[in-house]
N, C-alpha and C positions, 0 to 999 in steps of 0.2 A: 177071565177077568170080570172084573164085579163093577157093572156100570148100573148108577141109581136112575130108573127109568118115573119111580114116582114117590115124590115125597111126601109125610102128612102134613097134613093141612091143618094148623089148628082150629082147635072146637069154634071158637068165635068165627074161622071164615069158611066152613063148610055147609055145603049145597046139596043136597038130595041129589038132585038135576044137572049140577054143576058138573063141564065140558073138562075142569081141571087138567085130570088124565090125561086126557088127548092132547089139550096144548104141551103139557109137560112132554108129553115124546115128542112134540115136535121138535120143541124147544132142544133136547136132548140130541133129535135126527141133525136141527142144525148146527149144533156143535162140537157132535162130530165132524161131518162133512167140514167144516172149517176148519176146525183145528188137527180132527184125526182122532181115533178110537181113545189112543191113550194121553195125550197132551191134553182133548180135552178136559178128562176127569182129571188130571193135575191142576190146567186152569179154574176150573169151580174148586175145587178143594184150596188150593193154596195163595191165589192171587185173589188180594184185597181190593176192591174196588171203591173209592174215594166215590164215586155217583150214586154206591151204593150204603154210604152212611161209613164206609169203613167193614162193609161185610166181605165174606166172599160169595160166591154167586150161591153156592149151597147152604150159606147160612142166611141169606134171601129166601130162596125158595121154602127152606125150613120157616121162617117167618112168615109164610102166606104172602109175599111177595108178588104181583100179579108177573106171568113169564116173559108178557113181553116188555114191561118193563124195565126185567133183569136179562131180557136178551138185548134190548136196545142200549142199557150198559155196558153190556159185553163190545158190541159194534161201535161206542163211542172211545171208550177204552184202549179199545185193539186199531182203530182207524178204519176199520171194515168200512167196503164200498155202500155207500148211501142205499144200492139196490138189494141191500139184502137186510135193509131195516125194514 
């Protein structure tokens, strides 16, 4: 199974030095653990999120989206417990 562990970043928001990467698998470790290996790439891919302009979470991230951001959407979205924003 094909899980997107890092997205690009367009030209205008890329950082030599930038941590990107890293938050991005986090981002990723959390939601699987939430949602599970395969629901959550379903959720990024097909659930449009209304906090997110109308995107889904992977067409966030493809826009340079900052993660937590689009993960703190994800938790407002879903009702996720306040401790895991």
């Amino acid at each position: 199974m094909r899980c997107p562990l890092v997205i690009p970043v367009p030209r205008g928001k890329r950082d030599a030095g930038s941590l990107a990467p890293v938050r991005l698998t986090a981002f990723w470790d959390r939601m699987r653990a939430q949602f599970g290996e395969t629901y959550a790439e379903s959720v990024a891919k097909d659930h449009v999120l209304t906090i997110l302009g109308g995107r889904t979470v992977n067409q966030a991230l493809a826009d340079g989206e900052d993660t937590k951001t689009v993960w703190r959407a994800v938790c407002e979205t879903f009702s996720l417990p306040e401790r895991l924003r």
